[in-house]
N, C-alpha and C positions, 0 to 999 in steps of 0.2 A: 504494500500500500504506500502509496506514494507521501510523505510527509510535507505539514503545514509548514512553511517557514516564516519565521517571524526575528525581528532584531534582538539582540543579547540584551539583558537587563542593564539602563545609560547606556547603550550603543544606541545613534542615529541610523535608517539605513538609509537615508537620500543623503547625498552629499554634491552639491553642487563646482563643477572644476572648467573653466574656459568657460561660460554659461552652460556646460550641457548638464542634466539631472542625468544623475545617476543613479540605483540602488543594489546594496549591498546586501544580501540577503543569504546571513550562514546553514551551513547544513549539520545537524545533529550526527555523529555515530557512534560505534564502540570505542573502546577504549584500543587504538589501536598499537600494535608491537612490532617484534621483530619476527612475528608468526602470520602476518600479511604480508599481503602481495599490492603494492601500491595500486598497480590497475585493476585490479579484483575490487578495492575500496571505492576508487574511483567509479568506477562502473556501476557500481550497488548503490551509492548513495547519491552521485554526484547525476547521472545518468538521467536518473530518472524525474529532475526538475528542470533541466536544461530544456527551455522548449522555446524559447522565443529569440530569432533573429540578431546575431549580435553579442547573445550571450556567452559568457568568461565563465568558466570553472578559475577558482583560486582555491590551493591548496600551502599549508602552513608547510616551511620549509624543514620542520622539525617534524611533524609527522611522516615528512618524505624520509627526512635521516632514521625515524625507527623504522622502518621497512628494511632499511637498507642495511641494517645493524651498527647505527652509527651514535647509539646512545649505551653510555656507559656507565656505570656504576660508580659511585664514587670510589667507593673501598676498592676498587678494583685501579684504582688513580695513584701515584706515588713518585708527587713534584720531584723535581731538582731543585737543590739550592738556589738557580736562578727563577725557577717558576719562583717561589717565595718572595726572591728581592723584587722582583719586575712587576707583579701581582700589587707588591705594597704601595706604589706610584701611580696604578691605575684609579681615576676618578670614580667614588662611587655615584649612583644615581639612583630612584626610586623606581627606574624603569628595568631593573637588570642587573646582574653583578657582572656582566657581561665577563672580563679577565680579570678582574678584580678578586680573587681568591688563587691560592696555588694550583689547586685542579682544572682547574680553565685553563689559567696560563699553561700551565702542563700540556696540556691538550692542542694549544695555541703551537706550543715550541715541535710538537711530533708534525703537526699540521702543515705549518708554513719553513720550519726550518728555523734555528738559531741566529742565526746570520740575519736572517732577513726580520725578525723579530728583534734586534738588537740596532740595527740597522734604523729599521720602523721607530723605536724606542729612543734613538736616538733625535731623528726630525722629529718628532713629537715635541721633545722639550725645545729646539732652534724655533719651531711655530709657536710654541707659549710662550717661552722666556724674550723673545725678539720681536716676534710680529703679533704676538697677543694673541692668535688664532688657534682653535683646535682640530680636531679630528685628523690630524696628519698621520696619525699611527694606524689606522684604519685604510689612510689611502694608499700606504705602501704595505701594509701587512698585508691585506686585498680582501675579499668576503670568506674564505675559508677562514680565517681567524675573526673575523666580524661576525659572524655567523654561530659560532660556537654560544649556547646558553647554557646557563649555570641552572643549580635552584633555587627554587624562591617559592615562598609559602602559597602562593596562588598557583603555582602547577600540579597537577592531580597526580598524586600516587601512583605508580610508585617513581613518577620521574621526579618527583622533588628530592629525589637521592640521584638522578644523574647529571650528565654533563653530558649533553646532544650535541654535535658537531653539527657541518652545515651539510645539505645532502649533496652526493656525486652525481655530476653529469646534470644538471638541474635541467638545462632546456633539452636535453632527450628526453629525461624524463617527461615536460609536460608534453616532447611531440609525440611520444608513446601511450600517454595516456588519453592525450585527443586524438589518436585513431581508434582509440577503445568509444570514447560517447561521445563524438563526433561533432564535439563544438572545440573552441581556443582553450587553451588551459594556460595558467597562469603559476610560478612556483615560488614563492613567494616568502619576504623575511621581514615581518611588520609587531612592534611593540606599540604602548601609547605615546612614544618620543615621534616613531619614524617610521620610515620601510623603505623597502626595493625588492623589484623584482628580479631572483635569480634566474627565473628562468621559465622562459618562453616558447609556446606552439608555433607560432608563427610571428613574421613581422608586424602582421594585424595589432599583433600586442603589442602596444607603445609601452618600452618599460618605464619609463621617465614618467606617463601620462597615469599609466597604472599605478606607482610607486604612488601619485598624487589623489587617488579615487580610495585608495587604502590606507591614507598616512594619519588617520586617528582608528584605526583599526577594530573594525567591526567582531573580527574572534573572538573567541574565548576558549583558552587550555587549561581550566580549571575545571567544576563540576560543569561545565556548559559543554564539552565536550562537543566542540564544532571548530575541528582543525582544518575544512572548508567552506566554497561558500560560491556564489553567484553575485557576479556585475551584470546589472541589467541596465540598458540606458531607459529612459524615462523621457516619451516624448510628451 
């Protein structure tokens, strides 16, 4: 039976971007793992409300990483001396612990590589200390380390003990999943701060446009358990 879709509890789902209406409309499922098949999920939930012209499947870039076995246990983490020091320097915020603990960092360092994580860590502080600006450690670290999420008390059990990396391959991913239910599919890395899209069906999907129809982010990864969802335009 085909399910009602309705907005998260304070999520809007019109959101207006260039003048055009937009709506945002998440999709409910299981509790998904590393004992799913991304396009098996997609197809079952995503599928069967996709019906109007136009229509975007978006799918959370962390539900893609547990399919893929890309979420790990913490206990199962065991920083290095630099996860520790480099972790202490990262800003915290209310939207994430993002590398801001040793297990992320850890995670960070296997991810991207030491060098280029030192590197990163290095412009970072020439952009704050000199030109007053941030996010330089993210644009040379690149989205595999951007992407990495820690826990935090609003993620549903049992991932509030892991550390999800960002998933592989993201725009085959979505081109594989839209030849499964036959609309764009979108793959996607959105908190209440931000987002972008990792990864794309086709050129149809403006990631830049998209990254802006999703940047107060209509999901929710806690008991809302709606790691996808539908862009519908709104004429």
């Amino acid at each position: 039976m085909e399910q009602e879709l309705h907005p998260n509890a304070g999520k809007n789902d019109i959101i207006e971007v260039d003048g055009v209406r937009y709506q945002r409309l998440p999709i409910k499922t299981h509790l998904i793992t590393d004992k799913d098949n991304i396009l098996d999920v997609a197809e079952k939930y995503g599928k069967p409300v996709l019906s109007k012209p136009g229509d975007v499947l978006f799918i959370s870039e962390k539900c893609v990483a547990c399919t893929q076995r890309r979420a790990i246990p913490l206990a199962d983490i065991k920083p290095r001396k630099l996860a520790y020091k480099l972790s202490a320097h990262v800003t915290k915020t209310p939207h994430g612990i993002g590398l801001g603990m040793p297990e992320t960092m850890e995670m960070a360092l296997r991810e991207v590589g030491s060098l280029r994580i030192l590197f990163a860590a290095a412009i970072s502080v020439i952009g704050k200390k000199i030109f007053r600006k941030k996010g330089w450690f993210y644009a040379v670290a690149g989205y595999r380390a951007r992407s990495i999420d820690g826990p935090c008390h609003n993620t549903i059990p049992p991932y509030n003990h892991y550390v999800v990396l960002g998933p592989l391959k993201p725009d085959q991913v979505a081109k594989d999943i839209a030849a499964r239910v036959g609309y764009d599919v979108a793959i996607v890395d959105i908190n209440d701060l931000e987002g972008q899209i990792l990864g794309a069906s086709s050129k149809a999907v403006n990631k830049k446009l998209y990254a802006r129809i999703l940047k107060d982010n209509p999901l929710g990864q806690d008991d809302q358990q709606t790691p996808m969802g539908i862009i519908r335009r709104v004429d």
